[in-house]
C-alpha positions in Angstrom: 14.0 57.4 -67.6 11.8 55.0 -65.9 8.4 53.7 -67.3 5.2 53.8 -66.7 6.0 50.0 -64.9 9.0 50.9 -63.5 7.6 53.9 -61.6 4.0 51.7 -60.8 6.9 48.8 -59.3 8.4 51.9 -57.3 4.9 53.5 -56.5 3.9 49.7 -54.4 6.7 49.8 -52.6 5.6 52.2 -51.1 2.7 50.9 -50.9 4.5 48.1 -48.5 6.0 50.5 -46.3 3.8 53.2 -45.0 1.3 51.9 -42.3 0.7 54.9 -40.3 -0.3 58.8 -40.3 0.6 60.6 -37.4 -0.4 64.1 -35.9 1.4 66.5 -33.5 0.9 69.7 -32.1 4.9 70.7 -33.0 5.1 74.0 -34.7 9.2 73.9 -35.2 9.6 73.9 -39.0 10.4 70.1 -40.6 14.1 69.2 -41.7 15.3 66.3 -43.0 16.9 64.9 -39.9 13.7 65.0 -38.3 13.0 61.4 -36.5 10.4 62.0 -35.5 7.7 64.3 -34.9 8.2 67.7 -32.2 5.0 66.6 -30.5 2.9 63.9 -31.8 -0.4 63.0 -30.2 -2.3 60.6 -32.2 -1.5 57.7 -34.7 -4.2 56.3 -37.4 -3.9 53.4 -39.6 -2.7 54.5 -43.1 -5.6 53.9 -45.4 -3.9 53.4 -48.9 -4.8 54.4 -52.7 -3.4 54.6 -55.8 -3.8 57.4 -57.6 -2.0 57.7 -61.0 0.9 56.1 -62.4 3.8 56.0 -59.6 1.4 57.9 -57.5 0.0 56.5 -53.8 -2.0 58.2 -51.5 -1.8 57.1 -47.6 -4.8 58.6 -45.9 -5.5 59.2 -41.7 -8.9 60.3 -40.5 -9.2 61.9 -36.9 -12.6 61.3 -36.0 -15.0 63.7 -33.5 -13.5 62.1 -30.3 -10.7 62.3 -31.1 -7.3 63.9 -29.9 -10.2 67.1 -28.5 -8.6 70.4 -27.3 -5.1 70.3 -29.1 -3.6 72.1 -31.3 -3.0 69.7 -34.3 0.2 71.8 -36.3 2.1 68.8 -37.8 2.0 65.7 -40.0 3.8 62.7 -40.9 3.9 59.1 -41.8 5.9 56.0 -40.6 6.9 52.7 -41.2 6.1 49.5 -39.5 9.1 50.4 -37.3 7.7 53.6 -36.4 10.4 54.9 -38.1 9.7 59.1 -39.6 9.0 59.0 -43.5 7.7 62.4 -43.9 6.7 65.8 -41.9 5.2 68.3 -42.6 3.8 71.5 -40.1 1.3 73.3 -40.8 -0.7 76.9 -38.9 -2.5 75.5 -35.7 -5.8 74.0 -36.2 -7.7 73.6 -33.1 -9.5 70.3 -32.8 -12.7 69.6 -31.2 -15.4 67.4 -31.0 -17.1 69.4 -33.9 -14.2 68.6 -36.3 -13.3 65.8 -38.1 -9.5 65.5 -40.1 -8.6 63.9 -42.6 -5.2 64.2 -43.8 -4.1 63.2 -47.3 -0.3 62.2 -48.0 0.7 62.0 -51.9 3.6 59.9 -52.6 4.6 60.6 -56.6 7.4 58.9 -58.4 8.2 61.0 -61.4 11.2 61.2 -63.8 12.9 64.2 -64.0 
């Protein structure tokens, strides 16, 4: 069983690996050998929080101006390699300049 430390440790490592969200318009359904994402059109800084014990949220924002008339369908975060940490899809939201995004990413270590 890990602690309360021990998953807080494991929860800011983490915290030094994911730098970016990323957005797609992709609809194919996320496996785990996904490398990346089906379609992606955008990258945002990762804005970082804790949230509970062994929990981290990594946070993107698509502003108004940005990424207008696609069809946003898919989600993931990378590494400072650009390397695919997560993916997720998601039913087609179309973005324009009347919509702002904010996608919210929940990294949890738990015991089992």
């Amino acid at each position: 069983m890990l602690t309360e430390t021990g998953r807080n440790v494991q929860r800011d490592l983490w915290r030094g690996v994911l730098v970016s969200v990323v957005a797609g318009t992709g609809t194919r359904a996320e496996s785990e050998a996904d490398t990346s994402l089906q379609a992606q059109v955008i990258t945002k800084p990762a804005n970082l929080e804790n949230r509970g014990v062994g929990e981290v949220v990594s946070r993107g924002r698509l502003l108004s101006a940005d990424v207008n008339g696609t069809l946003l369908a898919e989600v993931g975060v990378t590494d400072g390699d650009g390397a695919l940490l997560t993916r997720k899809t998601y039913l087609p939201l179309e973005k324009n300049e009347t919509i702002e995004v904010e996608y919210e990413i929940l990294f949890r270590v738990r015991n089992p």
